[in-house]
N, C-alpha and C positions, 0 to 999 in steps of 0.2 A: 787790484780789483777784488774786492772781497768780495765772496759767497755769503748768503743770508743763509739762516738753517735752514728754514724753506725749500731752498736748493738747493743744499746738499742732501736732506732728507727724499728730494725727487728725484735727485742725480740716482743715489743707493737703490730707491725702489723700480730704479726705471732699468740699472744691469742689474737686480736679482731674476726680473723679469726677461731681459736677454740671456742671461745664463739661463735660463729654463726651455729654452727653446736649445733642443739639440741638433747643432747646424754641420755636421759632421758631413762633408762632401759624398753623396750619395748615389752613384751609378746606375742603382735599378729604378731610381724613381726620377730620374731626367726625364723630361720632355723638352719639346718647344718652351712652355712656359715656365720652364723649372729647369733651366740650364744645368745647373748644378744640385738639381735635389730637390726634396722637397722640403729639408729643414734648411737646407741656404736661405729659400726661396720663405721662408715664414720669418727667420732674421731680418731680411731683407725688406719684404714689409712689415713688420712690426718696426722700426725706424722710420720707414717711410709716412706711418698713419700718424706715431709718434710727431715725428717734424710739422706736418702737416697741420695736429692739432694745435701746435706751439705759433700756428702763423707762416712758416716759410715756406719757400717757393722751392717744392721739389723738382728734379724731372728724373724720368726715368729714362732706362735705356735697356730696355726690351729685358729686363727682369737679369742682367748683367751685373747692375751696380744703377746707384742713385745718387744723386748728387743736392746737395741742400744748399742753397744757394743763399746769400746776401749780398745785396748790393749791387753796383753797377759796373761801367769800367771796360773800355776795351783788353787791357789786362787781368789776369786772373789770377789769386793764390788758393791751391789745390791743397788740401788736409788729406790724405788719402788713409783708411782703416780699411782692415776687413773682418768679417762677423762670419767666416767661418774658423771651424776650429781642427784638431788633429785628434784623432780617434780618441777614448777617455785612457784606453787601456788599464792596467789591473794597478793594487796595492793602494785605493785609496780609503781613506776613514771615514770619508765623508761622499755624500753624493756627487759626483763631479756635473752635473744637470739640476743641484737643490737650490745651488743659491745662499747656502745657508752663511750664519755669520757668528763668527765664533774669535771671542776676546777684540774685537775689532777690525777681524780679518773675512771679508767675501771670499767664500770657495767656491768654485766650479772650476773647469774647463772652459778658457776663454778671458778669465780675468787678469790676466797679464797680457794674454796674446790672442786675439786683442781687442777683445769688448770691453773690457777696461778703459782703454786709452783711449780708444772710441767713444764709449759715453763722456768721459772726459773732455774729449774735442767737439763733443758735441754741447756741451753745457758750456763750453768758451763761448761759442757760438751765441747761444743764447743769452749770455753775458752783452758781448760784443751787440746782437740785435737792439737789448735793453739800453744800452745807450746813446745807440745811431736814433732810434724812438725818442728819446729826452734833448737828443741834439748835443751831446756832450762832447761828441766829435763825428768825422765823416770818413768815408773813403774815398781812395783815389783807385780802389781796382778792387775788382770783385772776390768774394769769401766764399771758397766751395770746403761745405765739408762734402767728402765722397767717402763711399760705401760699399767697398766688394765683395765678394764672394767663394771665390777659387783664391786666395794667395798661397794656400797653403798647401795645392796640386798644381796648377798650368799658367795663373795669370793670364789666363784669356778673359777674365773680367774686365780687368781693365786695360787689356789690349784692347777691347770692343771698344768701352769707354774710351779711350785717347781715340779710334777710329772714327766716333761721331763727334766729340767735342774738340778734337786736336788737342794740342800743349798748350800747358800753363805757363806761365812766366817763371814760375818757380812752384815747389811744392815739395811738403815735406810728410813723413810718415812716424807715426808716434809707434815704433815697433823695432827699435835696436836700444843704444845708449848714450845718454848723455856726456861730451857735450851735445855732439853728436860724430855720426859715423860720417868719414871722409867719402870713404873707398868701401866697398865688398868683394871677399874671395869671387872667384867664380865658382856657380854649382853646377854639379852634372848630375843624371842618374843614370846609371850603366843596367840594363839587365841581363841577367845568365840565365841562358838553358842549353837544356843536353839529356839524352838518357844516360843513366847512370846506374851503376851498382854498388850495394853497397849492403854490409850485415845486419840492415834492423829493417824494419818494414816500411817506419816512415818518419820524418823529419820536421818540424815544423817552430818556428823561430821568429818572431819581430812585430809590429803591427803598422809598419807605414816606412817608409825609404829613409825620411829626414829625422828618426825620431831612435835612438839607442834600444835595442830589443829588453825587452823587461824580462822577459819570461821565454822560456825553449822548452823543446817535450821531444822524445822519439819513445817510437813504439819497436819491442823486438818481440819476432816469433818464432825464430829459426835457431838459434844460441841454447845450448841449456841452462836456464834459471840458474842455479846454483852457483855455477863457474863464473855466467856472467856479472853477478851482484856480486860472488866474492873479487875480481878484478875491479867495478866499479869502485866498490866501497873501499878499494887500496890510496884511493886518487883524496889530494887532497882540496876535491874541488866539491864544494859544500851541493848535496844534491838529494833528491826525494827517491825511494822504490817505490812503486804502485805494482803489487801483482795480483792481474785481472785475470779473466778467464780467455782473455783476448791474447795472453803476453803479458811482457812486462813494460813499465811506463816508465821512463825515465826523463824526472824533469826537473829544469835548475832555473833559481833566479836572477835576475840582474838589478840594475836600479835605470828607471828612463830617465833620458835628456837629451835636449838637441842634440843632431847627430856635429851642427857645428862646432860642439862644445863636450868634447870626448872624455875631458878630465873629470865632468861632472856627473857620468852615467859609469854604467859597467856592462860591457853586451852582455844579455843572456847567450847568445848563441851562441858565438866565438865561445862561452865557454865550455856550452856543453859539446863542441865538435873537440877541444879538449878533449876535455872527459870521455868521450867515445873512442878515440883515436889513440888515445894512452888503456885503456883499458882493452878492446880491441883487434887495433893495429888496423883497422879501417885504411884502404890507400886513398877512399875518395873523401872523407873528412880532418885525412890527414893533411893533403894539397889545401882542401878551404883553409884549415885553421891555420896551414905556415902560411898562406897567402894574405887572413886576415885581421891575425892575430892583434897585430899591431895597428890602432888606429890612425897613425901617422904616416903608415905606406911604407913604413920601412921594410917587412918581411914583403912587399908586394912590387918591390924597387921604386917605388914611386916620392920618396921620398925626398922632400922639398923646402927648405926654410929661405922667405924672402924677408931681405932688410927693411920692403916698407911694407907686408902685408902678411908676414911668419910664415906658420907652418902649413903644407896641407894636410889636410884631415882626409880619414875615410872609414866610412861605416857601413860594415853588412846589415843590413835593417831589417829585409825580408828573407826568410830563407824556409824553402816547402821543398820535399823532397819525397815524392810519393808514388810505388807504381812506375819505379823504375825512370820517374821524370825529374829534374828539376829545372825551379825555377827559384831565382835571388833578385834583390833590387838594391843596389849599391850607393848611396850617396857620397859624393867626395868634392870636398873646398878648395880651390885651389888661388894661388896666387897669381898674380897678374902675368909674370914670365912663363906661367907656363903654358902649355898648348895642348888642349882636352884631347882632340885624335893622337898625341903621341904619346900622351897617359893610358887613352884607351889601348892601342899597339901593345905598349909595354905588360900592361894586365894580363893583356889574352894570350901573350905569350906563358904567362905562372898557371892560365887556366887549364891547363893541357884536356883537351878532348870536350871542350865545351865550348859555346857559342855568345860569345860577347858584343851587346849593345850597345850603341850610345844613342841614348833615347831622348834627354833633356839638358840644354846645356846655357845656362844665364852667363856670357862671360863676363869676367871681372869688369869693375868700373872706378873710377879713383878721379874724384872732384877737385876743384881749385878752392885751397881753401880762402885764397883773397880775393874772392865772386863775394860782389856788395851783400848779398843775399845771406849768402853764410856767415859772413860776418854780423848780420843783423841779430842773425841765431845764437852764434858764440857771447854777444856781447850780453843777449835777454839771455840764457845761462845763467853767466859771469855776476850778474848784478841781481838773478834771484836765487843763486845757490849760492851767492859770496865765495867763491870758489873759482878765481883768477886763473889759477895756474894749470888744470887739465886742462889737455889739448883733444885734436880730432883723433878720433878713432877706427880704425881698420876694423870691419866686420866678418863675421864668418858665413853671417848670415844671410837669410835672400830675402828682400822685400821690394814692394812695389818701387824702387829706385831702378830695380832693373830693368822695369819697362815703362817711366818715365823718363823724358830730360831733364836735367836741372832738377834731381830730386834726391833730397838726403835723409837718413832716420835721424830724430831726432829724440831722445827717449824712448821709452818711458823710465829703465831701468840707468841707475848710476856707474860708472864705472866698475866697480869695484862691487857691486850688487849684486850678488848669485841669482837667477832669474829662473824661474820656474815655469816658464814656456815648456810645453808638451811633458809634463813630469808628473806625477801622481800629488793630487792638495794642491795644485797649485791655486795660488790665493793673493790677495791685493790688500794689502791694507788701506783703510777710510779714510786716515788722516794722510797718507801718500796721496792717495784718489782725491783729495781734496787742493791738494799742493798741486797737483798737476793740473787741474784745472789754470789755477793761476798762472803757472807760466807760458800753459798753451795760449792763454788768451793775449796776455801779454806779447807774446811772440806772430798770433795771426795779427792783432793790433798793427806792430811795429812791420808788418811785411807790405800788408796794404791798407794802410791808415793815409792821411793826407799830409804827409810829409815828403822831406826830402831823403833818397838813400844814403 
């Protein structure tokens, strides 16, 4: 099904448009009508008015999520996206809210993860309309693309949403990698608090649980300058001075990335409790940083590799320490064998004199890959990437499969793809954005078209 330029010139102009709207999940400005914010909630309808003008038949569900519907059908296939995104945080060249487009690459926050894919599966759609309209074929079960808002905090979005509409027969999410994902770790998020002591004033580290710390900062006022910049500047951990009238500023950088995906980030924090604790002798950044030095749980005992689903991962994300308090938000991946309260047990034991939570926990899920369904997926793959031989893939990541049935990620990213979800530029190129259209369409076609499974 080929795209006209037409439509890909309206596909581009219609995410530079959602990349401008910044949907950043937002807590002071919830309401009733704004569950989630109020830039969720402008995402959210800007698609909806979108759809609407294109002809289909929205429905809402109390400013939750939306769902665009096609077709008929006591059965139903579910497209599930979401149009919020994960804070911009620092180190970008370009606006991460411009939209701009550069060598043929869309930037913003959101263009991979996942207004991308989204407008993607949303222009399948309108493919797919254009030919139910000419009678070129029909279906045999209904076309939802659906539209969240929270994936990237709670999934109460589409908890609500399955609450009114119940399960699909199947559905899938353009938000992991091709071919697609079998199975997902399990996520948890733990949080720490405690008062604490410790030689600098204050502490401060990460921008969101799931997301590698970019940047860390403590402030000292108690130390004398001299001695402590000369032990600082012995370490060879690459780091900034700032000397205010406040104290001294000490802050280091990292690089972001999914916290699923540890090889591809570098904490800031982890390094600067480092750097504090070798220059210092700090006892209470000395415990964080042997506890979380290692993203793979090893210094924290937690460590874990499953033959079908690797390693676990874990990441200090958030870390504030101020005023004698702290608090931390911990994310960690885990594989199917293992069992989250005796992860947490074993933590709070390394955390000595602090208070450990287990706040959020998706646990692991691991599909059949000989369900008719996924085979429909593997085969539409197979025969638009010519690319036979990759198999399903174990994910690290959480997406709406966790609180669907019968739902798998499918794309948008290759195997072997470095993926720039929640990272500084991250960008989507046009001629991918355009390639993905076609196999999305191909793939809702062949799910509920009028054929046989």
């Amino acid at each position: 099904m080929l795209l006209k330029q037409r439509r890909i010139e309206e596909m581009v102009t219609n995410l530079q448009a959602l990349i401008r709207i910044n949907s950043v999940g937002d807590l002071h400005t919830v309401t009733t009508e704004h569950p989630y914010g109020v830039g969720a909630f402008n995402a959210l309808t800007f698609m909806k008015e979108l759809a609407l003008r294109d002809g289909f038949k929205v429905l809402d569900y109390d400013n939750h999520a939306i769902a665009i519907v096609l077709g008929e059908g006591e059965e139903r296939i579910d497209v599930v996206c979401h149009l919020d995104v994960v804070s911009e945080g620092v180190g970008w060249t370009k606006d991460p809210f411009g939209g701009e487009i550069v060598d043929n690459k869309l930037y913003g926050r959101g263009t991979q993860d996942n207004k991308g894919p989204a407008m993607a599966v949303y222009t399948a759609l309108k493919d797919i309309k254009e030919g139910l309209d000419a009678k070129r074929f029909t279906l045999k079960r209904q076309l939802r693309v659906v539209l969240g808002c929270d994936e990237e905090r709670t999934m109460d979005d589409i908890k609500h949403y399955i609450s009114k509409a119940g399960e699909p027969k199947f559905a899938f999410t353009p938000d992991g990698y091709f071919p697609l994902s079998i199975g997902e770790k399990g996520a948890l998020m733990w949080t720490l608090k405690g008062k604490v002591f410790a030689n600098f004033d204050s502490l401060e580290g990460g921008v969101q649980c799931n997301v590698i710390a970019p940047t860390a900062q403590a402030r000292f006022t108690s130390l004398i300058p001299e001695i402590l910049i000369d032990r600082l500047d012995r370490s060879k951990i690459t780091h900034t001075i700032e000397t205010t009238p406040d104290g001294i500023l000490v802050h280091v950088e990292g690089k972001a990335a999914h916290a699923s995906r540890p090889e591809l980030g570098d904490n800031a924090t982890v390094k600067l409790l480092e750097l504090i604790a070798s220059a210092t002798e700090d006892p209470l950044t000395k415990m964080l940083h042997t506890v979380f030095r290692d993203p793979y749980g090893e210094s924290a005992g937690l460590s874990f590799t499953s033959e079908t689903m690797g390693k676990l991962t874990m990441n200090l994300g958030v870390l504030r320490i101020q005023k004698g308090e702290l608090y931390a938000e911990i994310d960690c991946r885990y594989p199917i064998e293992c069992d989250s309260h005796d992860l947490t047990r074993r933590l709070q034991e390394r955390l000595i004199g602090l208070d450990l939570s287990l706040d959020y926990d998706a646990r692991p899920i691991l599909n059949d890959e000989n369900s008719p369904m996924i085979k429909i997926l593997l085969k539409r793959y197979a025969e638009w990437s010519k690319d036979a031989v990759s198999r399903p893939i174990i994910s690290g990541g959480v997406t709406y499969s966790k609180v669907i049935r019968n739902c798998v990620a499918f794309g948008p990213h290759r195997k072997d793809e470095p993926s720039l979800a929640h990272q500084a530029d991250e960008c989507i190129d046009l001629h991918d954005l355009e390639k993905l259209v076609e196999v999305y369409a191909g793939a809702m076609l062949d799910l509920a078209g009028d054929h046989d499974e």
